[in-house]
KOLLORO-766999 format. One record per residue (C-alpha): residue in three letters; x, y, z. Coordinates in steps of 0.02 Angstrom, whole numbers, plus 32768, in hexadecimal, padded with zeros to 4 digits. Example, Ala and Ser with C-alpha at 12.3 -4.5 7.8 and 13.67 -1.06 7.14 Angstrom:
! KOLLORO-766999
ALA82677F1F8186/SER82AC7FCB8165/
//
This chain:
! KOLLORO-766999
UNKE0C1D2C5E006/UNKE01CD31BE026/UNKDFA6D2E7E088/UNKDF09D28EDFE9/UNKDE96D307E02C/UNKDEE8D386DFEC/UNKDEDBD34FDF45/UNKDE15D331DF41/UNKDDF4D3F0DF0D/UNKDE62D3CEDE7F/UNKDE2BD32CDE3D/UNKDD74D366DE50/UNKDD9FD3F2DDE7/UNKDDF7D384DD66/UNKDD50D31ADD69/UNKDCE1D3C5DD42/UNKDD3AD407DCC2/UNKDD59D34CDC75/UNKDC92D339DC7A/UNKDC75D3F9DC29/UNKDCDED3E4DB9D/UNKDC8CD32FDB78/UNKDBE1D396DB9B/UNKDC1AD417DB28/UNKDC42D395DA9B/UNKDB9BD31ADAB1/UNKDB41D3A0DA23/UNKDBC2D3B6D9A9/UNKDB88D367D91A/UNKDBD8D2D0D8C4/UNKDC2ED302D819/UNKDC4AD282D789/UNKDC63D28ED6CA/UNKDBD3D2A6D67A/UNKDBEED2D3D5B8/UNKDC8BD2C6D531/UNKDC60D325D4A0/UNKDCF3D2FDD415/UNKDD16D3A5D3BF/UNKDD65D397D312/UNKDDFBD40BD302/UNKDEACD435D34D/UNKDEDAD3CED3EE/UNKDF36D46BD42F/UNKDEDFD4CDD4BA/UNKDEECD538D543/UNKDE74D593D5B4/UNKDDB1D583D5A7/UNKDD3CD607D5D3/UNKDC83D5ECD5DB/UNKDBF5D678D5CA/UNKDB70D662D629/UNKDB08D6E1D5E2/UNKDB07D679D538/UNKDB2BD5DED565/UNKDBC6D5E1D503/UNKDC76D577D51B/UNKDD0AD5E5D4D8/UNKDD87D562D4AB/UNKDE24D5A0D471/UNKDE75D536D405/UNKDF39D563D3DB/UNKDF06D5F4D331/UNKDE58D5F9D35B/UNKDDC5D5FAD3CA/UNKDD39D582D3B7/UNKDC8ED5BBD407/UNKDC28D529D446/UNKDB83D535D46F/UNKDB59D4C9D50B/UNKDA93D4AAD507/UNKDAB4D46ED441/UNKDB5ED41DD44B/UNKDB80D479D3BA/UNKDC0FD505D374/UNKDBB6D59FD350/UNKDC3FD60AD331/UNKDCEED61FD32B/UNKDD77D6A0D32F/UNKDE1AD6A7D2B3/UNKDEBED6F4D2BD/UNKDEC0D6CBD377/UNKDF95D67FD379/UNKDFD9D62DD40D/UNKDF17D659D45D/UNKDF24D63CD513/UNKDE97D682D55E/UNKDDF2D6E7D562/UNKDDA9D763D5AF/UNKDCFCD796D5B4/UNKDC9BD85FD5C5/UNKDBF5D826D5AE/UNKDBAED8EBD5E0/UNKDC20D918D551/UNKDBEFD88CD4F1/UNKDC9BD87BD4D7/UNKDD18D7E8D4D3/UNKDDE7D7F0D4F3/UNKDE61D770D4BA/UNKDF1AD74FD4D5/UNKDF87D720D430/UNKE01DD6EBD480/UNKE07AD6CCD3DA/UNKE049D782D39A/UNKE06BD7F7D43B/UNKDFB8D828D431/UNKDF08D80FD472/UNKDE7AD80AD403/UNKDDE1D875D421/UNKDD34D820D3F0/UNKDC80D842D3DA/UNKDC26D7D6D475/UNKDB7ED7A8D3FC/UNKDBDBD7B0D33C/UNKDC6BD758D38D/UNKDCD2D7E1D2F6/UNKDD70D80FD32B/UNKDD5ED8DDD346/UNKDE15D90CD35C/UNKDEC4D8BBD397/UNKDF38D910D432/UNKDFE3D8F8D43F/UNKE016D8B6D4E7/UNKE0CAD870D540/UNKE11AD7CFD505/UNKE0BDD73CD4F0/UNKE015D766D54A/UNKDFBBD6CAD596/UNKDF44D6EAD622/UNKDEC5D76ED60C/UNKDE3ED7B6D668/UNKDDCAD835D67C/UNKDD9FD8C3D704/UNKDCD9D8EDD713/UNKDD28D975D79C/UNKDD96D9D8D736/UNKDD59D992D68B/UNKDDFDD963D667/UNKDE4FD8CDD61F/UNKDEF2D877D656/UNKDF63D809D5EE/UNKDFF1D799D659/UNKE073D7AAD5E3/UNKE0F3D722D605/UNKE199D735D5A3/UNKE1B4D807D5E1/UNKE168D7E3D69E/UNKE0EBD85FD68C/UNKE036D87FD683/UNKDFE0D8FCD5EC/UNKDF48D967D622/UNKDECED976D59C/UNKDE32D9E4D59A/UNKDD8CD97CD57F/UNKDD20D9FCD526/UNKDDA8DA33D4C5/UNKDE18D9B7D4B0/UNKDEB6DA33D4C7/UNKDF4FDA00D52F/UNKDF67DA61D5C1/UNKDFE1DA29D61B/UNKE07AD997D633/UNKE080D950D6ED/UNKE136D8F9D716/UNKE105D85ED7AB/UNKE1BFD821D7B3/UNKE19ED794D773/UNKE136D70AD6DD/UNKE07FD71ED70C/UNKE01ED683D6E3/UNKDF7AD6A3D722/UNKDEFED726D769/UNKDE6AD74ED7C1/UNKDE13D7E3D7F1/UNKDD98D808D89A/UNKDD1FD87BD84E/UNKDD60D903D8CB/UNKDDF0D948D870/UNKDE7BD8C5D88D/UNKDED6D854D820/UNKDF1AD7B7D842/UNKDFB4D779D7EF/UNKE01FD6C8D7D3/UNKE0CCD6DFD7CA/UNKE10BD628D79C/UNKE1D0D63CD7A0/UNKE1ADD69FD847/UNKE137D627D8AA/UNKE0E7D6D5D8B4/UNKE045D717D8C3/UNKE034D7F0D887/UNKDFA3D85FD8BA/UNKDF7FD8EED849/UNKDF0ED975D85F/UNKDEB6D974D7B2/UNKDE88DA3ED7D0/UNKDF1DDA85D80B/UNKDF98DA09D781/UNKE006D9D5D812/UNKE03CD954D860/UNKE017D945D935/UNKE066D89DD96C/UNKE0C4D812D944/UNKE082D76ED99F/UNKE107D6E6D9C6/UNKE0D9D635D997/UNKE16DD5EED9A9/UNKE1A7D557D9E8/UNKE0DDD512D9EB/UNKE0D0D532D932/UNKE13CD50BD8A5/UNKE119D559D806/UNKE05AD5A3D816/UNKDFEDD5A0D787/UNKDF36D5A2D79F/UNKDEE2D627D7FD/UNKDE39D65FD828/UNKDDC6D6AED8B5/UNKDD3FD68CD92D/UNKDD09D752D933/UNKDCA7D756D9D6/UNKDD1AD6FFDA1E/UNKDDA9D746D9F0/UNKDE14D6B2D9CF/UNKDE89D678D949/UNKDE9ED5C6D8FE/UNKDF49D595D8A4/UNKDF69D4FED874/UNKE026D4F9D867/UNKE0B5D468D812/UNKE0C7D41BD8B1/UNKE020D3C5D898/UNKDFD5D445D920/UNKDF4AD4ADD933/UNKDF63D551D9A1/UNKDECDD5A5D9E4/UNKDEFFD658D9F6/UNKDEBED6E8DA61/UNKDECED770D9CB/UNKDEC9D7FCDA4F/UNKDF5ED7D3DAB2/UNKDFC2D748DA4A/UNKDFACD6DCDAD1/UNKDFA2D619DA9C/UNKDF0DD5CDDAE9/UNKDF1BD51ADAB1/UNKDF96D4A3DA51/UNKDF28D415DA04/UNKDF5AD398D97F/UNKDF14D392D8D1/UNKDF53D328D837/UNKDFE2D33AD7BB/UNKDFFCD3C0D73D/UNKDF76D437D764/UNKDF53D4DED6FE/UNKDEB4D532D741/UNKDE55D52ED7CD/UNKDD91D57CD7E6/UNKDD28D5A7D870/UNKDC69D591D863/UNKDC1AD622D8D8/UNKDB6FD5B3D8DF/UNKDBC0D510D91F/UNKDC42D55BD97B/UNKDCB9D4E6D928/UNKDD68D4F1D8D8/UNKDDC1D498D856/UNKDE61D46AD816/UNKDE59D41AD758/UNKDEF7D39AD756/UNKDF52D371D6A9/UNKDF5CD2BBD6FD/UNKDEA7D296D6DE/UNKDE61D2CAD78D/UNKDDFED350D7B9/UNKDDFFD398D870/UNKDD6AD3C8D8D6/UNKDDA1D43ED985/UNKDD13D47DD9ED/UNKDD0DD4FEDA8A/UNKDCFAD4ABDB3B/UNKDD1AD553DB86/UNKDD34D5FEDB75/UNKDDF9D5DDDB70/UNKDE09D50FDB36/UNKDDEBD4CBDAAF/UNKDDE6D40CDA7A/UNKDDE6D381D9EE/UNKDD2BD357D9C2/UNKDD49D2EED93B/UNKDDC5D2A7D89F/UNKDD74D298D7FF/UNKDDC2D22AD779/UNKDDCED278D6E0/UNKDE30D276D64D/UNKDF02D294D62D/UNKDF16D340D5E5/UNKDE6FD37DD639/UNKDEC8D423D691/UNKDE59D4ACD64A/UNKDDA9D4D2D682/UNKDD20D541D681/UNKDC93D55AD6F9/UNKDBC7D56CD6C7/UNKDB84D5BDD765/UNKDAD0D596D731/UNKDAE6D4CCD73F/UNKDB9AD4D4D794/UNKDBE0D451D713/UNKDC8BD466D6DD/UNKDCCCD45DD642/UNKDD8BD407D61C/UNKDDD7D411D576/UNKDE4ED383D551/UNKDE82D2F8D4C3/UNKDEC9D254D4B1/UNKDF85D22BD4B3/UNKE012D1BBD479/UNKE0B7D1BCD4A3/UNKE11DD252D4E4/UNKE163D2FCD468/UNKE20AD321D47C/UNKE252D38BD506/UNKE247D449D4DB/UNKE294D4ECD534/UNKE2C0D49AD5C2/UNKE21AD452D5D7/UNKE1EFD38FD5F7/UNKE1B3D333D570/UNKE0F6D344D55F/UNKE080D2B7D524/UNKE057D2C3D46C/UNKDF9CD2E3D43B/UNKDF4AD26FD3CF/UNKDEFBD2DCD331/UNKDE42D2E8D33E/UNKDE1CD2ACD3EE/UNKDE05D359D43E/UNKDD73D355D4A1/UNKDD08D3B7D528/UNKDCEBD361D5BD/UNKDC61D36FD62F/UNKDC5DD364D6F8/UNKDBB8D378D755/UNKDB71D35DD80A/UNKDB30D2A5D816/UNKDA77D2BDD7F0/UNKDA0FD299D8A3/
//
């Protein structure tokens, strides 16, 4: 046994670090619900994406997506034709705006300000996440049923190229420096792509700390990832080396995570009804800050940067739909109870 002296350096060191991270934590602001606005409409959804320069909410909504203003609480647009919509991705320098139809193979070019659809790309099979590359001014569909990713140029809206990542990519990310972040879901994987050269540069292991990742986003400056994986996990992610910096809990069912640059904060929306708030104690650890409750089905979200409120989309249920391709059953939406819901820092 050694001698207790010996172990004074460490438990002083325990006590510092202990102290910092409850330091760290003492400002992050308290988050709680603050609006449910009750859209009429489809109770099928999937990704949100919110435009800060307009103040717009795009809401896709299974054929369609809805455009909801946010300072009016009102639709001011929407966009047909959209089937299977999963996601969106916005150019504003382009004033352009990319969608992925994952029941047409295609993505669906729009006008940012007429919100009129200016052309449709084909892409791989079933596209679901999108997003878009102010670097190369390219766009990148994750196209889930042919494990590959389709390169589409912004300006003028041309496929360029196909990108195989060995694997179904659910989510992705970019760093604003020419890199590419990727989900692989069956692969508890994470792909880097280098959206200049149309390559890809690494695979990063997740495995056995994650099961199944889905959402994915980026702290920039940082250089740090956040998935939120099946396993009810969050990893944090160094996104240069694939190194995993923290394993933190977050709740059930999770399909996005976000990372607001201002508060330093992370997220992980939770199909369970909780939404989880992760902050930075130091450079390399990372902690829970707080749970917020929600509501079941809340798993999407969208950040405004301007207030930092975050936007869930989600509906009421009853009872469970059957099993389907080897999925569990899922709960059943009540019609007309989709709804937006608002979480905010606790006012001072």
């Amino acid at each position: 046994m050694r001698p207790e002296h010996g172990r004074r350096p460490v438990l002083l060191l325990a006590a510092i670090l202990t102290f910092c991270a409850a330091a760290a934590h003492a400002d992050a602001p308290a988050y709680n619900v603050t609006d449910t606005l009750h859209l009429a409409g489809p109770v099928r959804w999937d990704y949100l994406t919110f435009d800060a320069d307009a103040h717009r909410l795009f809401i896709t909504r299974g054929e369609s997506v809805d455009v909801l203003d946010v300072l009016s609480k009102t639709i001011v647009g929407s966009i047909p034709d959209t089937h299977g919509v999963h996601g969106v991705a916005l150019a504003p320098s382009l004033n352009r705006g990319f969608i992925s139809d994952g029941k047409t193979n295609s993505a669906t070019v729009f006008d940012l300000a007429t919100l009129k659809t200016i052309a449709t790309v084909p892409t791989g099979t079933k596209p679901d996440a999108i997003v878009y590359d102010p670097t190369s001014q390219r766009v990148f569909t994750a196209n889930g049923e042919s494990d590959d990713l389709t390169v589409i140029d912004a300006k003028d809206a041309k496929v360029l190229s196909t990108i195989k990542v060995g694997g179904d990519p659910e989510f992705a990310a970019v760093d604003g420096e020419g890199r590419l972040y990727v989900n692989l879901e069956n692969k508890a994987q994470l792909v880097v792509v280098d959206t200049k050269e149309l390559k890809v540069l690494a695979h990063y292991d997740l495995a056995p700390k994650c099961d199944g990742p889905t959402g994915l986003s980026i702290d920039t400056a940082q250089h740090r990832l956040f998935v939120s994986c099946a396993n009810k996990v969050m990893l944090i992610v160094d996104a240069a080396t694939g190194h995993i910096l923290e394993t933190l809990p977050i709740g059930e069912h999770s399909d996005a995570t976000l990372f607001d640059p201002s508060s330093k904060l992370a997220f992980s929306s939770n199909g369970d009804g909780t939404l989880t708030i992760i902050g930075q104690t130091d450079a390399d650890h990372y902690s829970v800050v707080q749970t917020v409750k929600t509501l079941p089905t809340a798993r999407t979200m969208a950040l405004n940067p301007g207030t930092h409120e975050i936007y869930l989309a989600a509906a009421e249920t009853e009872g469970f739909e059957p099993a389907k391709n080897g999925r569990p059953p899922r709960p059943h939406m009540k019609a007309d109870t989709f709804m937006i819901v608002t979480v905010a820092p606790k006012s001072p």
